[in-house]
N, C-alpha and C positions, 0 to 999 in steps of 0.2 A: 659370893658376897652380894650380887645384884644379880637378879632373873634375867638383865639380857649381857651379862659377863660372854657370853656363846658369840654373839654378834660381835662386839669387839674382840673380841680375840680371831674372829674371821677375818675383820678389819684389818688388822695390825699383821695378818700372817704374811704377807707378802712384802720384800722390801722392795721402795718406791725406788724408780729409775731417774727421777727429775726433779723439780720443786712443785711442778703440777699435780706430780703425782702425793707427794709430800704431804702438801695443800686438802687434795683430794681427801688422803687419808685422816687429819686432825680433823677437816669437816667432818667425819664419820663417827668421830668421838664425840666430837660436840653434838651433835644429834642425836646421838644415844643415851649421854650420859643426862641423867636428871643432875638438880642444880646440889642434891646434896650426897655429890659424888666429888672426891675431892680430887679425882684425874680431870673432871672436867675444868680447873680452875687453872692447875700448872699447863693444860694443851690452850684453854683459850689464850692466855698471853704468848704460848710459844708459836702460835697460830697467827697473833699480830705481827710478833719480829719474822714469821716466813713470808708474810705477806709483805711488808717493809721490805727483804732481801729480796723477793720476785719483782717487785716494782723498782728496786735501781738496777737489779740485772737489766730489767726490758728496757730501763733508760739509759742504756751502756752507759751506768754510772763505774763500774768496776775496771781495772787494768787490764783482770786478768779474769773474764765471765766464766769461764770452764772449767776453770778452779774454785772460783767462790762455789759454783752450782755443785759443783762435785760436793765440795765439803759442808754444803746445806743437805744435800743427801743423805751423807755420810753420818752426820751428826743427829739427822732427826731417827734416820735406821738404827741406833744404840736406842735412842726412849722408845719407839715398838716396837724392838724386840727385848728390852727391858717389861714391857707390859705385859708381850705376848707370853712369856716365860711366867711370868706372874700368873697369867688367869689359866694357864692350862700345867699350872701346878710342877714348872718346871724351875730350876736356880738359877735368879738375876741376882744381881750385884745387892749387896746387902743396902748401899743407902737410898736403893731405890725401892727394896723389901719395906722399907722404914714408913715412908710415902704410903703403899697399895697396902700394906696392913691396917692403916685406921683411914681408909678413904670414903668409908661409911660414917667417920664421926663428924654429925652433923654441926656440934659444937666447937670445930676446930674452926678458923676462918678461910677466908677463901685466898686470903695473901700467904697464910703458912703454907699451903697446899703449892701454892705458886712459888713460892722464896725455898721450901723444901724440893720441890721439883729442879726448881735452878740451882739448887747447891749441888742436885745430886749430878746433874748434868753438866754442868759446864767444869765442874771439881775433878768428878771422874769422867765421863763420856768422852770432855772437848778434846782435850790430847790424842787419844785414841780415834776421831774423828780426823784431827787435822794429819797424824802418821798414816792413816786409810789414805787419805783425800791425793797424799803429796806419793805414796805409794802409787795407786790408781791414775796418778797425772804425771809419773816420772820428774819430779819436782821435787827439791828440797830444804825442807826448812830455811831459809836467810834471813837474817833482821837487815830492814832497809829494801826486800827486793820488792816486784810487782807484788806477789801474795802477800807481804806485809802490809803494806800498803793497802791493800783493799781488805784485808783482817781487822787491822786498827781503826780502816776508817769507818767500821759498822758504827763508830759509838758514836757519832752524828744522831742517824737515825734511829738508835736506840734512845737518847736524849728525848728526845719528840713523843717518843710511848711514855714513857712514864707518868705523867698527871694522867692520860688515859688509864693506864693500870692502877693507879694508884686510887679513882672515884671508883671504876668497875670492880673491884677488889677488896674495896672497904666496905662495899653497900652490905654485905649479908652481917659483917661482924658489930655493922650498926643495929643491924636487929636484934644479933645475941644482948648486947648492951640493953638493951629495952628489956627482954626476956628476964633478964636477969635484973631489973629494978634499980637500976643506977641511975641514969637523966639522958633524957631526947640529944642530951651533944654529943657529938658524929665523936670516933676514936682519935679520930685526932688534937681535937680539943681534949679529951682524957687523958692525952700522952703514952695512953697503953702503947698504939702500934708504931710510937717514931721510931724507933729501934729499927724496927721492922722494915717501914717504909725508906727509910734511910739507904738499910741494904737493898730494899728492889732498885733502886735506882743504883748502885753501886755493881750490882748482878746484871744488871739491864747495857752498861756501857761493858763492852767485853773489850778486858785489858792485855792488849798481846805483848807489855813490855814484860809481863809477870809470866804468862804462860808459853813465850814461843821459847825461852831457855828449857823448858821443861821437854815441849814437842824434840826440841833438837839433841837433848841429852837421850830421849827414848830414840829417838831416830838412829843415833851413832852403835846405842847398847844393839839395837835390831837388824843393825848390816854388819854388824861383825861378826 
């Protein structure tokens, strides 16, 4: 779909061992993909909340640091190798098929690319991340324990990105706006994207009252 599809797919073949490495890897993407590539749009925001998550590790902001880091791992390893499968023509999960089949269209915005990436991610991926994580760390799901606790409390600093995501996000579809002979006021004044924006911030606080019932029901169905 893109002449340097070869180089990310180099990228992404390796799963990261750390958040460095994590990090390392969406830098890679970012760097390669041009701006009307619509993976570049879902990794630069997931690129802020890793960089957010590396900076309260380093400030022992978490209870439980070996577990949060695992499961940053964990979870960024399901979107490269949902990508990798993608570009070297092998079967990823269908809502992420959804996303890299029109990642060329230049007319899509840059917050669908982002709010489609988060759906597909955190809907499907996170569960299957947090069962890896609690696997991998001899740990098990509990509501109320240390890893709740440091789960639930991402949506602080998820709070904080949002107006960030929300200006760097809107700029390209202020253009489409123009392109298409409507008027110079930003989407938001048009009401097109509040839908939209509404759920980035919505996708951006990660709700573990809704999702660790789910972790702990696969977790029971997978040890018996």
């Amino acid at each position: 779909m893109f002449p340097y599809d070869a180089a990310l797919a180099k990228a992404t073949s390796t799963a990261p061992a750390s958040i460095a490495d994590v990090l390392a890897t969406m830098q890679a993407i970012d760097n390669t993909c041009v701006n009307g590539d619509g993976v570049k749009w879902f990794n630069w925001l997931y690129m802020q909340v890793t960089e957010s998550v590396e900076n309260r590790v380093t400030a022992g902001g978490f209870a439980d640091p070996a577990w949060l880091t695992e499961l940053d791992v964990q979870f960024a390893t399901l979107f490269f190798s949902a990508l990798n499968a993608s570009l070297t023509g092998n079967p990823c999960p269908g809502c992420w098929a959804a996303m890299f089949a029109v990642r060329s269209q230049t007319d899509i915005a840059r917050i669908q690319f982002a709010l489609t990436g988060m759906n597909a991610h955190i809907n499907h991926d996170l569960p299957l991340a947090i069962i890896a994580t609690c696997s991998a760390t001899g740990t098990v799901p509990q509501h109320g324990g240390p890893q709740y606790a440091d789960y639930t409390g991402l949506n602080g600093p998820m709070d904080a990105l949002i107006e960030v995501a929300k200006k760097h996000l809107l700029y390209v579809y202020s253009e489409t706006l123009c392109r298409l002979s409507l008027t110079w006021r930003t989407p938001l004044q048009h009401g097109i994207l509040q839908p939209l924006v509404r759920r980035l911030g919505t996708l951006l606080r990660v709700c573990g009252k809704s999702l660790l019932p789910l972790e702990r029901r696969i977790w029971t169905l997978s040890t018996d």
